[in-house]
Every structure is written in structure tokens, then in C-alpha cells.
PALO-955992 format. One line per 5 residues: number of its first residue (from 0); their letters; for each residue x, y, z of C-alpha. Coordinates in steps of 0.02 Angstrom, whole numbers, always signed. Example, Ala and Ser with C-alpha at 12.3 -4.5 7.8 and 13.67 -1.06 7.14 Angstrom:
% PALO-955992
0) as) +615/-225/+390 ~ +684/-53/+357;
END
This chain:
% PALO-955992
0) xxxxx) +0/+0/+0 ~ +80/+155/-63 ~ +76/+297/+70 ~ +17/+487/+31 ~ -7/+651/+148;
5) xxxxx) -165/+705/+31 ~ -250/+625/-76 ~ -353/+722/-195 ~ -507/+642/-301 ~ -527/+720/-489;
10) xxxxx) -421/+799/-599 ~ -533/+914/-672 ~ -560/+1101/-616 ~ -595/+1064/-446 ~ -453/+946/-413;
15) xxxxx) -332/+1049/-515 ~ -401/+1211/-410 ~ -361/+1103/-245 ~ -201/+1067/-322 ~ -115/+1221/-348;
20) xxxxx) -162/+1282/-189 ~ -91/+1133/-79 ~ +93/+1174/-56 ~ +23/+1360/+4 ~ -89/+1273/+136;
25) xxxxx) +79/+1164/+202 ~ +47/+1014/+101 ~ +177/+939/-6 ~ +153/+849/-193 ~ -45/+791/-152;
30) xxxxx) -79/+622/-261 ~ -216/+657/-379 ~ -319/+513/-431 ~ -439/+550/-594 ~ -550/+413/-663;
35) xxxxx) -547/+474/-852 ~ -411/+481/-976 ~ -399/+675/-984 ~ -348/+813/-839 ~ -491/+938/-919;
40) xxxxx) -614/+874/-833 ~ -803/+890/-904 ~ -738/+1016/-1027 ~ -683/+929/-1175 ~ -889/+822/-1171;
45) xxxxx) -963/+1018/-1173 ~ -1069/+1069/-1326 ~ -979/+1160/-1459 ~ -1046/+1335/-1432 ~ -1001/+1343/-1245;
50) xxxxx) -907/+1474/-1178 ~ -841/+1524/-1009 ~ -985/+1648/-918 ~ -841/+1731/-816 ~ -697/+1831/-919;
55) xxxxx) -518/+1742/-920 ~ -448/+1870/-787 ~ -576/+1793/-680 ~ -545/+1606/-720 ~ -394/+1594/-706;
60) xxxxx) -317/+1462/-538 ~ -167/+1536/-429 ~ -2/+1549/-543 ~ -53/+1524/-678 ~ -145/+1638/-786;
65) xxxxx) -251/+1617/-924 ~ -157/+1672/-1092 ~ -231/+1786/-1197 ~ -353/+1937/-1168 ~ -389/+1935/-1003;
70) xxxxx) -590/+2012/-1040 ~ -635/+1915/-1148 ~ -729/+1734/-1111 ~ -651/+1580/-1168 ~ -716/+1440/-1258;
75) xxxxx) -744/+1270/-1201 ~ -583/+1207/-1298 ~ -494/+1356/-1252 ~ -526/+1310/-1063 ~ -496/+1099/-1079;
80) xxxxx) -325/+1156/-1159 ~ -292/+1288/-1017 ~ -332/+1135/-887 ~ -209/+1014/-978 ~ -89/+1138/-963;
85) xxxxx) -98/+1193/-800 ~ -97/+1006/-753 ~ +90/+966/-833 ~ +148/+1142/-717 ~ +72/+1073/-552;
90) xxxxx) +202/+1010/-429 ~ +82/+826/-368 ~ +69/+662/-448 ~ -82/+647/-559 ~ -119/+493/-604;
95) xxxxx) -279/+454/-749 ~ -356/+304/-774 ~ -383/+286/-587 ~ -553/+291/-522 ~ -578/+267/-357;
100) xxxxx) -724/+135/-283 ~ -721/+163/-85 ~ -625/+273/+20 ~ -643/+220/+204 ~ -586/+297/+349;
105) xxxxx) -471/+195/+478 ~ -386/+204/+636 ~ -307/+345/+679 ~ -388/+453/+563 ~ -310/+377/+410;
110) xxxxx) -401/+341/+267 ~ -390/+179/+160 ~ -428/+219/-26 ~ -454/+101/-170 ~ -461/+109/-333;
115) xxxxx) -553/-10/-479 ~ -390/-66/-551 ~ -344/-146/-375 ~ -243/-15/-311 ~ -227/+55/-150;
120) xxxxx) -173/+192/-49 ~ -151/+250/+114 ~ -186/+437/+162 ~ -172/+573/+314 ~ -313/+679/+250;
125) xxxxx) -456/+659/+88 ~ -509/+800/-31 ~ -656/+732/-166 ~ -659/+853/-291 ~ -740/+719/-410;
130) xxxxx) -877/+868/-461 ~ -1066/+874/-503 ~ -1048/+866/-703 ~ -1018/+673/-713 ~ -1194/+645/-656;
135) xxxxx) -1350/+749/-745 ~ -1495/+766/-666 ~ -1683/+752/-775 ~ -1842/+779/-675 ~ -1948/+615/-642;
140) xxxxx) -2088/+674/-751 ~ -2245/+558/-768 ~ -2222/+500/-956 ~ -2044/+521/-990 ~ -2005/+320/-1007;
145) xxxxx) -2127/+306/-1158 ~ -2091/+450/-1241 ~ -2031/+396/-1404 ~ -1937/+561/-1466 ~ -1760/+618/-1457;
150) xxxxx) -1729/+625/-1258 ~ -1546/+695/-1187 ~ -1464/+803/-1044 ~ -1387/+958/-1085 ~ -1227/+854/-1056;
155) xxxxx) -1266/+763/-1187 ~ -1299/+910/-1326 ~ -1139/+928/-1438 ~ -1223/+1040/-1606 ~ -1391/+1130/-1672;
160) xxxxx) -1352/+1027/-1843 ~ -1412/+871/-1750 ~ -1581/+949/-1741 ~ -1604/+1025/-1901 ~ -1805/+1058/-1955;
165) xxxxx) -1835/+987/-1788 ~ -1949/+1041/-1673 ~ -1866/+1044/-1489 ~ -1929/+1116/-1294 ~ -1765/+1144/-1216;
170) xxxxx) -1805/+1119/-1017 ~ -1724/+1252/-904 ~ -1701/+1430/-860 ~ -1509/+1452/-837 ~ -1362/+1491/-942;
175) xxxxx) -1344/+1325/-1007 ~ -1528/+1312/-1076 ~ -1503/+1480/-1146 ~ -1361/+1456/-1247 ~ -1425/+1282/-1305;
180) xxxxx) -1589/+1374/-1352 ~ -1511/+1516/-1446 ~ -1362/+1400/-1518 ~ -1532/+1293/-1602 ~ -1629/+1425/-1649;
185) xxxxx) -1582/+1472/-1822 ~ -1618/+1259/-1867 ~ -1741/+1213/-1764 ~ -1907/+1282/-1683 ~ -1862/+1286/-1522;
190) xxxxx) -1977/+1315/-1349 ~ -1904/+1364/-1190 ~ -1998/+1264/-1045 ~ -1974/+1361/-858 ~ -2076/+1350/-719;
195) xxxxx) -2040/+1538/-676 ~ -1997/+1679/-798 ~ -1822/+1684/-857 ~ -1739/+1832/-757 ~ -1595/+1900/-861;
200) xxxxx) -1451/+1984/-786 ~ -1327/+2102/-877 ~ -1182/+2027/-890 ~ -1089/+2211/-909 ~ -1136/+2379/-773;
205) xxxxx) -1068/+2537/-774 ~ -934/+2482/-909 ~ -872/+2320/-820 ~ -913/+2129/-809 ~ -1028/+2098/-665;
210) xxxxx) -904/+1969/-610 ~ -790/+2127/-548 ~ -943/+2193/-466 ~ -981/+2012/-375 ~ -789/+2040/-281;
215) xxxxx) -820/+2215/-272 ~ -963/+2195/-153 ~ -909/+2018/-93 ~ -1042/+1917/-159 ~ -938/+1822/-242;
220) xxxxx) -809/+1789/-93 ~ -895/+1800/+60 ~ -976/+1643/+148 ~ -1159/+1676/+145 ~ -1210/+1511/+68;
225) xxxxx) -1377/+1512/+167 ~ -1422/+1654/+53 ~ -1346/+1625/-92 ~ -1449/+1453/-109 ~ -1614/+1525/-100;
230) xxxxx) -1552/+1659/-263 ~ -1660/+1645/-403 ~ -1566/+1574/-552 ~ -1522/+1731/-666 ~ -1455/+1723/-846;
235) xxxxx) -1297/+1805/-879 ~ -1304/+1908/-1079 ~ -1249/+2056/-1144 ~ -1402/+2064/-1253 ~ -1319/+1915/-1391;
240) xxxxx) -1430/+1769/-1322 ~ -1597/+1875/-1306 ~ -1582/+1926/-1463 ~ -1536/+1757/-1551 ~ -1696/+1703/-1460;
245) xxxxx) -1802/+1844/-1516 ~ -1720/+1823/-1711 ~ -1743/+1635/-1686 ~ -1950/+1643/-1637 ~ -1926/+1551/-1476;
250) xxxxx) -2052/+1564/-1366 ~ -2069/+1524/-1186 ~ -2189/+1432/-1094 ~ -2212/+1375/-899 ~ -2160/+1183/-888;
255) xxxxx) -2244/+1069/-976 ~ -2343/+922/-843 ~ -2298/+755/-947 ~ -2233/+685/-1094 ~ -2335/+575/-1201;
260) xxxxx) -2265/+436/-1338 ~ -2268/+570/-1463 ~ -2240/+755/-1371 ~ -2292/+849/-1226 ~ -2429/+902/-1105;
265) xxxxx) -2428/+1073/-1082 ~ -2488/+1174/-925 ~ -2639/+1223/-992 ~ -2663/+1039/-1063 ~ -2626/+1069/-1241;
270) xxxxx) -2543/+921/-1320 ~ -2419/+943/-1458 ~ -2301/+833/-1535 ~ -2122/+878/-1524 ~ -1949/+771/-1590;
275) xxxxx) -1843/+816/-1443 ~ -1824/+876/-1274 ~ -1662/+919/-1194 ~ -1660/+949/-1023 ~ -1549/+1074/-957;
280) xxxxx) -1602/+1044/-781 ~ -1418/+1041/-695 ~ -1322/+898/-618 ~ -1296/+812/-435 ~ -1151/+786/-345;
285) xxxxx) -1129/+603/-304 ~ -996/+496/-199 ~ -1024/+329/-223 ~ -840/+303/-155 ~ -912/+361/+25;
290) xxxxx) -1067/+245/+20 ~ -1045/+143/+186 ~ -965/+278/+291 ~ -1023/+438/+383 ~ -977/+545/+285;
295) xxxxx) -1141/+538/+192 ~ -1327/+558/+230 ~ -1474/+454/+180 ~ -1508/+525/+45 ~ -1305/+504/-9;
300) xxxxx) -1253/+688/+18 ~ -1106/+739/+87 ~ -1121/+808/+290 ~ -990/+961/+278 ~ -986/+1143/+348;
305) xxxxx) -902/+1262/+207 ~ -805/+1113/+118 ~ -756/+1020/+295 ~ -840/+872/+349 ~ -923/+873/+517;
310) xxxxx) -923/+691/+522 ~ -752/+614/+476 ~ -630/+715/+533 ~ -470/+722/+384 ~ -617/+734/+228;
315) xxxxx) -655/+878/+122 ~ -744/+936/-15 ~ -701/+1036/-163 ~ -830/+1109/-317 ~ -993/+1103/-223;
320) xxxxx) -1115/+1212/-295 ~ -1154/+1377/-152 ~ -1000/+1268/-71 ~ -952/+1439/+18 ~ -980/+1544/-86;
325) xxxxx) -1077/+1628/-267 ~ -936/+1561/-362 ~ -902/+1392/-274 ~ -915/+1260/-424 ~ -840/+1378/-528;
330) xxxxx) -659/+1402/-602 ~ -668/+1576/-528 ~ -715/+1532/-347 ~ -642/+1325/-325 ~ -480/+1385/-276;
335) xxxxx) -525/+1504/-136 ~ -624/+1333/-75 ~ -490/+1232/-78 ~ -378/+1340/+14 ~ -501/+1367/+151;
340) xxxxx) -547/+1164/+154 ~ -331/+1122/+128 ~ -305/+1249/+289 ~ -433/+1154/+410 ~ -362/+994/+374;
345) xxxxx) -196/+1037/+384 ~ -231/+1091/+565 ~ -330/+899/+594 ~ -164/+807/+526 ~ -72/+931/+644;
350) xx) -167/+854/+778 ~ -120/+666/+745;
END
């Protein structure tokens, strides 16, 4: 059994955020363990239109900046490249191809970790930084098994030319369903379906991003996650996407109630038949690797104040969404996380 200080799970923003932020919290060349074959993370599976909602200056994790113009808003291949790169610069042992099955905690406060190739490992303190974006999230709607259209997550959209003449209700009311919306709109005839209005927010005041104005006032640093959960979700344009929906003819209406084998039920009970639906209805963090242990709740969510665990002393958590802050599951906001999580359980190994 190979021994390690910290062990970190995913090598995608979250992990690499935790990363480059461990030797400033005390913690020397942190093993990284990432299921996939890639150190980009999600970013590489995005849909081709995607770009960052933040500006690079923003995006950017400690040391190493994003090259380039610093305003302007990368795209997703711009982003998986920046990843890769930062991930040959990091001073820790990545290692892909390694997904790990169950991470148990042992006496002493060490934890036993295991991956599915047999391997195992032996470590003083735990990040998972595994993310949210490996697991989508669709509403249990009464119908959706028989529907016999086209039927993905927004994880799963790659191009508008898949849907060409189609005729598509794009579930959701954030960025994601947005873009996706606008991105179809010149091919397809598209229908947003929210269950509240879509609340747009500009995405430049007074001359600058809002993202300057979110750490001018603090929102996007401070701790206020109580708050910050109960938000409204707001879409982030400078006026491109409401007009490409306007130009496009897409309409909104509140959520449809069920699907039938051929289309939709509508609130007011109109049926119609559509080809597609694509639900942009977010994702859920999962840790099937902590199934067994206390570190969980029933319903398999992780027990943690601000990124620590409360219930296995050694464990933290890394690219939780409203994790401690606005930009928490972000690129922007991971690394503050991680050096606030890193600095706690640097002062439990202390303690050993």
C-alpha cells in the first residue's frame, strides 16, 4: 500500500483548483487520482458553442494565468486546453485512469482508498473534488419512459445541426438552456420550458463585467451560502442570447406536466407533438466512493460545513455548488475553497 499526505479525487477544475493551492496550505506533492483519460475534466464532453460565463482574468487558478485577453470569455476548448496545461505545471502526482471505488476511513484518522484497477493507498487527510458534471440530473416526469422522441441532458448536446427542421422544448431557465436554445434557434423551432420567468441579468454595469462587481461587493467571496442558495437562477447576456432568441422565434412557456409517446402536455393541457427535449435541468453531486461511511446522509449527500466534513474528521470537499460561496463550483471561486478546506485539514493532521 503506497503511502500519501493528501490524496485528492478528480483531476478536473476542482481537483486541479485544490491542487495548486496545496503546497500554500503546508501540504507537499498531493496524489491526484482522476477516473478518465484526460486532466480537463467535463470540458472537452461540453457542446460546441459553450463558452466560459466569467472573463479569463476571472478564471484563471493561482499561478497560472489564463493566456490571452484577459476580458474576454473563453471557449470550451480554449478552457480543456488551459486545464491540460496547467496540469503538466502542477508540482503533485496525477495519475488518470484511476477511479476510485471506496474510500474508508481507519484508525487513527487515516483513510484507506481504493481504486477499480486494484490499487490502494493509504492517506493522512481526503479532498473529493470528483464534481457534479459526471452525473445529470432530468426531473422524474410522469411519461418520460414512453416517450418515443429524441430525449438527452444538456450534457449530452454537442451541435444545433443534430436537430435541423426539428422541433425541440429545451427544459431550463439558466445559462446553459439559454445558450443551447439560442445556439438551435436558427435550425430548429425551439420552446423554452421554465416554471418561472427567465430573469436576465446584464452581464456588463457601469462599463465592467458583473463578475468585478460580484468581488467588489463580496458576493462572490464572502460565505453567505444560506443566502446564496435561495437566489433565483439569473441568466448572464450582454443582449447576444436575447436577441438570437427573439431572431430565432422562440417562445417560452411554464413547464410542460408530462410527456406522451409522441410530445408533450402542456400546462394548460394542450398536447403537441415535439422530436426532442433536452433537459438542461443541472447535475448532482454524487460519492459513491463514500457509500458505507459517515460521511454521507441518507439520501447520499455529503455532511460538511463550508467544504469540511463534520463527520469524519481528515475529509473535504471541493466544487460544491453555493459550497461557500456565489462562485463555489466555478473556475473563478474552486480555488479560494480549496484553500479554506486544505487549511482546516492541515490543522486535523497537525493534531495526529
Amino acid at each position: 500500500m503506497e503511502h500519501v499526505d493528501l490524496l485528492i479525487i478528480g483531476a478536473g477544475q476542482s481537483g486541479l483548483s485544490t491542487t495548486a493551492v496545496a503546497a500554500r496550505t503546508g501540504w507537499s506533492r498531493p496524489l491526484v487520482l482522476e477516473a478518465g483519460s484526460d486532466t480537463a475534466g467535463s470540458w472537452p464532453a461540453y457542446y460546441d458553442s459553450l463558452t466560459l460565463f466569467s472573463p479569463a482574468r476571472y478564471s484563471a487558478l493561482p499561478g497560472h494565468p489564463f493566456p490571452g485577453d484577459p476580458g474576454r470569455y473563453p471557449a470550451r476548448d480554449e478552457v480543456a486546453d488551459y486545464l491540460r496545461t496547467v496540469a503538466k505545471g502542477l508540482d503533485s502526482d496525477i495519475r488518470t485512469g484511476a477511479r476510485v471505488t471506496a474510500v474508508r476511513p481507519g484508525p487513527g484518522g487515516a483513510f484507506t482508498v481504493q481504486t477499480g484497477n486494484g490499487e490502494r493507498y493509504a492517506a493522512r487527510a481526503v479532498v473529493a473534488a470528483s464534481g457534479a458534471f459526471a452525473h445529470p440530473h432530468t426531473p422524474d416526469l410522469p411519461g418520460r419512459d414512453s416517450y418515443g422522441g429524441r430525449q438527452l441532458h444538456s450534457a449530452d448536446y454537442r451541435t444545433p445541426a443534430d436537430f435541423e427542421g426539428a422541433r425541440v422544448v429545451v427544459v431550463g431557465a439558466g445559462n446553459s438552456a439559454i445558450q443551447i436554445a439560442a445556439d438551435m434557434a436558427p435550425l430548429a423551432r425551439v420552446t423554452l420550458a421554465t416554471r418561472a420567468p427567465i430573469r436576465w441579468m446584464a452581464q456588463r454595469m457601469l462599463g465592467r463585467d458583473i463578475h468585478w462587481w460580484t468581488r467588489y461587493t463580496g458576493l462572490d467571496i464572502a460565505p453567505i451560502r444560506s443566502r446564496l442558495a435561495a437566489l433565483p437562477v439569473s441568466v448572464l447576456d450582454d443582449g447576444t442570447h436575447r436577441k438570437a432568441l427573439d431572431e430565432g422565434g422562440v417562445e417560452r412557456r411554464e413547464m410542460f406536466t408530462a410527456l406522451t409517446a409522441d410530445g408533450v402536455v402542456w400546462a394548460d393541457g394542450t398536447r403537441e407533438a415535439v422530436d426532442a427535449v433536452i433537459w438542461a435541468t443541472g447535475y448532482r453531486h454524487r460519492y459513491p466512493y463514500l457509500a458505507g461511511t459517515p460521511a454521507l446522509d441518507d439520501q447520499g449527500r455529503p455532511l460538511h460545513r463550508l467544504g469540511v466534513s463534520t463527520t469524519v474528521p481528515g475529509l473535504g470537499y471541493v466544487g460544491i455548488e453555493f459550497q461557500r460561496s456565489l462562485a463555489s463550483n466555478s473556475l473563478r471561486g474552486a480555488a479560494r475553497d480549496a484553500r479554506h478546506v486544505l487549511t482546516r485539514l492541515r490543522r486535523v493532521a497537525r493534531r495526529r
